[in-house]
N, C-alpha and C positions, 0 to 999 in steps of 0.2 A: 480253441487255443492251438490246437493242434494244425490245423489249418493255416492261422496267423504265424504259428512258427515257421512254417516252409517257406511262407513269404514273404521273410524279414530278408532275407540276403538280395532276394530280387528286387524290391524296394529297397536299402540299400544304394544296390549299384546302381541305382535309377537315377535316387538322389545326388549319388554324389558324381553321376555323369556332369547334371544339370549344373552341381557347382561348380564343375570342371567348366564347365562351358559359359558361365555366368564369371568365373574369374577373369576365361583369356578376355570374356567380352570389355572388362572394366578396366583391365591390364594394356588391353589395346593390342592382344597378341594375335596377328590374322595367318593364316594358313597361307603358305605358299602356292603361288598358283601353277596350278597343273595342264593349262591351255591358256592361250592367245593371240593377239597379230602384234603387228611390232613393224615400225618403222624407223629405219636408219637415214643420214643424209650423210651418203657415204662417196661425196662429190670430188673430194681434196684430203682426204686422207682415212687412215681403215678407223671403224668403228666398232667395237668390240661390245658381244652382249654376253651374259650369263643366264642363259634357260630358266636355269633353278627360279631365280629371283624375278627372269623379266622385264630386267632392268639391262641400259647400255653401262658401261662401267669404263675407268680409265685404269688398265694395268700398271701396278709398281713394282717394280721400279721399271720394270721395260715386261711388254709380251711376252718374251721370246722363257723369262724366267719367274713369272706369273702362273699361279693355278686361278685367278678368280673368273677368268672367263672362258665359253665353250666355242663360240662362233666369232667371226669377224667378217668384213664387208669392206670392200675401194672398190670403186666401180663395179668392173663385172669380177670382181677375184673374190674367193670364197676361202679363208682359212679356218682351218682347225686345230684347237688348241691341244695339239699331239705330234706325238713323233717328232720329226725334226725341229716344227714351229712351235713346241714351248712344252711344259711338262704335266700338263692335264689326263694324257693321257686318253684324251676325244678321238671316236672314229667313224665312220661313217659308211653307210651305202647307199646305192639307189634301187630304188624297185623301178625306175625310169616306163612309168606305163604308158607315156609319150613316143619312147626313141623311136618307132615306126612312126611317127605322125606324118602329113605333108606340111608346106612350109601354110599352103590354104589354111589345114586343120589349124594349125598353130595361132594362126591370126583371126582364127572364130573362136578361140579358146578365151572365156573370164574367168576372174573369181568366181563367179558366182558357178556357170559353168560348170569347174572343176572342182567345186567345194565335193559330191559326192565322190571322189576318187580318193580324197583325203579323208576325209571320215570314212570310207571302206578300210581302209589300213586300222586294224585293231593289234595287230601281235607282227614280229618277223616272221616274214616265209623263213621257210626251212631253206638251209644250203646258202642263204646270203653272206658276202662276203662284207666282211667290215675293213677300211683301210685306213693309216693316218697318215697325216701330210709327212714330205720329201719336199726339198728343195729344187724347183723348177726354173732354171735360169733363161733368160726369155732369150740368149743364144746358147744355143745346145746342139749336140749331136753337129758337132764340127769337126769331129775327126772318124775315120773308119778302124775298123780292127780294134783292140783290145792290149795294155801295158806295151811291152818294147814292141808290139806290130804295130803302136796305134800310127795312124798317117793323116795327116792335116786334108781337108776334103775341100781343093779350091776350088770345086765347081760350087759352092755355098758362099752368101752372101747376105747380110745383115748392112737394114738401110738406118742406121743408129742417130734418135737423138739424144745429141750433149745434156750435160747435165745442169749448162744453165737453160735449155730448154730453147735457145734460139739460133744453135748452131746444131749443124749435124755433120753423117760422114757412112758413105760405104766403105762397109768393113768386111775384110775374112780374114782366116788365118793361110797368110801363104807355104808356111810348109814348118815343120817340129824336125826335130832329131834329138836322139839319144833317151826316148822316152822309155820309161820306167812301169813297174807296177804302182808305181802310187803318183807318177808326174810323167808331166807331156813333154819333158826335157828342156831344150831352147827352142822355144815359140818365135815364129816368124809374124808380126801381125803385118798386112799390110791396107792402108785404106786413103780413100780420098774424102779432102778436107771441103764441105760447104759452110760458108763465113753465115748464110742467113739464110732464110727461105726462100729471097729471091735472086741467090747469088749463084754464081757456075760453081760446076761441081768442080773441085781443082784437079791438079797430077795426083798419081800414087805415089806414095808415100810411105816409109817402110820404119819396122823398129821390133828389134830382139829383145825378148823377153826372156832371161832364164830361169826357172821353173828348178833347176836340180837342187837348188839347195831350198830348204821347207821354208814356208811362207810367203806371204802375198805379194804381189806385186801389183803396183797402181799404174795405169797410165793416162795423161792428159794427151788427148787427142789434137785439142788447139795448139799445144806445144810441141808436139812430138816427142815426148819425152816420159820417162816414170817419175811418179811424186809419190810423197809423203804425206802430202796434206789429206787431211780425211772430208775434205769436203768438193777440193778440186780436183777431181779424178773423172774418166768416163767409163774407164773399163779396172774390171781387177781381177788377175791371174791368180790361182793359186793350186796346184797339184794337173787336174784335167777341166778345172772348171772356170768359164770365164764368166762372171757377173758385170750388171750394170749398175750406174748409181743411180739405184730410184728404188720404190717400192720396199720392200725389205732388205733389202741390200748396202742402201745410202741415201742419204740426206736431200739428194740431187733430183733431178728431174727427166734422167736420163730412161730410155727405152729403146729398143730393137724390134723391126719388123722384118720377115725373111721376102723376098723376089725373088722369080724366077729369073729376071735379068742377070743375062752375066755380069761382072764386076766393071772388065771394059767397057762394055758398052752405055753404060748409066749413067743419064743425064742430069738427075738429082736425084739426093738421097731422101727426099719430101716425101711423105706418102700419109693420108688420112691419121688424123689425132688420134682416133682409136685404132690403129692399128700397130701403132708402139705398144709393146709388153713389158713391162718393168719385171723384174724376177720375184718372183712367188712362190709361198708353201704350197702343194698342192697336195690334193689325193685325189678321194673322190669326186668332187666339186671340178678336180682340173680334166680328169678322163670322158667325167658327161657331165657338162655343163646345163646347166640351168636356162636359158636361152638359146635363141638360134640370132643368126645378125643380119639385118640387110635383105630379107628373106618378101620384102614387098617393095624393094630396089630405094630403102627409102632411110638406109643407115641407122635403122633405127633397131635397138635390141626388143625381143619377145619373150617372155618367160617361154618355157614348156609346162610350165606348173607339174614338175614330174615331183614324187614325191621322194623324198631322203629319209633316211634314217640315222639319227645321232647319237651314240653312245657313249658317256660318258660312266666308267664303274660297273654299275650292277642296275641303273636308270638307261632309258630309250625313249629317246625323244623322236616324232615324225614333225617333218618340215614340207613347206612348199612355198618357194617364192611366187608372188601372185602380184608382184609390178615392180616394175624401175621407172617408174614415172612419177610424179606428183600431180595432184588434182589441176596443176597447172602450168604439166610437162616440163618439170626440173630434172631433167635428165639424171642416174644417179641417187634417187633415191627409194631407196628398195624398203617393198613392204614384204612380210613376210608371215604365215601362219604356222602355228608350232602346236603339240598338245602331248604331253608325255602319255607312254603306252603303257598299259597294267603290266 
């Protein structure tokens, strides 16, 4: 008896695991999964997933003030549902066990390959930095110096496509004055108009922006003019920052690529579809990107299969993108492997 006493509580808790685990069985309650891969078709606009669940998901009312997703995906752009780009609170780092690779190693590297680099990853090194997205505008770093020093930099030059997508225009800022700690004062922009991709580039062309009183300023490049309209716009001012309409920015189709060509000298402001940048959250993902480009003269993106680390909370997720291709080379669609870390 004595013996059967001791062994009532451990019997017991045996049973009543069994019924615990016989309920969710009937209940249809499955466990969240804690590893998988995952495929986005992230060809024409971002695609948002939530780790936890696995699942791609549609944010409401908008991303930007959404907690239900950690990662997102548009082509080769990587946000994180933190910091600037929405209130998750996600961040990330890279253990990048590639960035020395050559562009050869890169293009010997598979899934399969690389699977044992990704399962080595059990815990954070010590001393990793985690970061979350900032707002990266795909024209930046257009002025030199710092509040009333800042000075418009026209040896810079952005080859901009409009934002319906079949007009463009070399753009820079030809000079500011009366800039501020928190604005670039009256902006000079100046640029030349191309009607279509086969069209001449036209004269320069000029248009004052003023920036001293707070809030945005839109401008129509086709028009030469500022608007209102939230859809018809190509660039928009507002303190030191100039955005495009495209990507997270606007509704539009617009994007900017930087040349070394000077401004005069530019014959068209045309240059390779991926090499327009639409404006982006960035952090991690924008400092050491996940691919290299072009790297076998063949335009074509490569993972690095380096691996990330995503933190959302008191959870740490490891990632590794392991293709932008589909089984039938649809450019744009990215797989990817995740597995939360103990």
């Amino acid at each position: 008896m004595t013996r059967l006493a001791h062994r009532l509580p451990t019997l017991a808790a045996i049973l009543l695991l069994t019924a615990a685990c016989s309920t969710d069985d009937v209940l249809g309650v499955v466990p969240k999964p804690s590893e998988g891969s995952f495929t986005v078709d992230a060809a024409t606009s971002w695609k948002f997933v939530n780790l936890a669940d696995s699942s791609q998901v549609t944010p409401s009312p908008a991303a930007s003030i959404s907690a239900d997703w950690d990662i997102a995906f548009f082509a080769t752009n990587v946000t994180l549902n933190g910091g600037d780009a929405g209130p998750g609170g996600v961040s990330a780092a890279c253990i990048c066990q590639n960035a020395a690779a050559t562009g050869d190693q890169v293009l010997a590297m598979t899934a399969e390959n690389q699977l044992p680099a990704f399962e080595a990853v059990t815990s954070v090194p010590a001393g990793l930095t985690f970061q979350t997205d900032v707002l990266t505008p795909a024209i930046r770093d257009w002025f030199t110096g710092t509040a009333a020093a800042a000075t418009a930099d026209t040896a810079k030059t952005w080859l901009v496509r409009l934002s319906d997508s079949a007009s463009f225009a070399a753009v820079r800022v030809k000079s500011n004055s009366g800039a501020t700690a928190t604005s670039a004062g009256i902006v000079t922009l100046e640029w030349r108009l191309q009607a279509s991709a086969g069209a001449a580039l036209g004269a320069p062309q000029t248009l004052q922006v003023d920036l001293t009183t707070p809030g945005t300023k839109r401008v129509d490049l086709n028009s030469g003019a500022l608007t209102t309209d939230d859809s018809a716009w190509d660039l928009q001012l507002d303190g030191f920052v100039i955005r495009v309409n495209g990507g997270i920015s606007g509704s539009g189709k617009a994007g900017a690529a930087t040349t070394a060509t000077a401004f005069a000298d530019l014959t068209t402001a045309v240059t390779s579809a991926t090499a327009y940048r639409s404006d982006v959250y960035a952090g991690v993902f924008g400092t050491n990107r996940y691919y290299r480009y072009n790297i076998a003269g063949d335009h074509r993106i490569s993972p690095t299969f380096d691996v990330y680390l995503i933190r959302r909370g008191d959870v740490t997720y490891k990632l590794q993108v392991i293709g932008y291709y589909s089984d039938t080379g649809v450019a744009r669609t990215i797989t990817f492997r995740w597995a939360q870390l103990d």
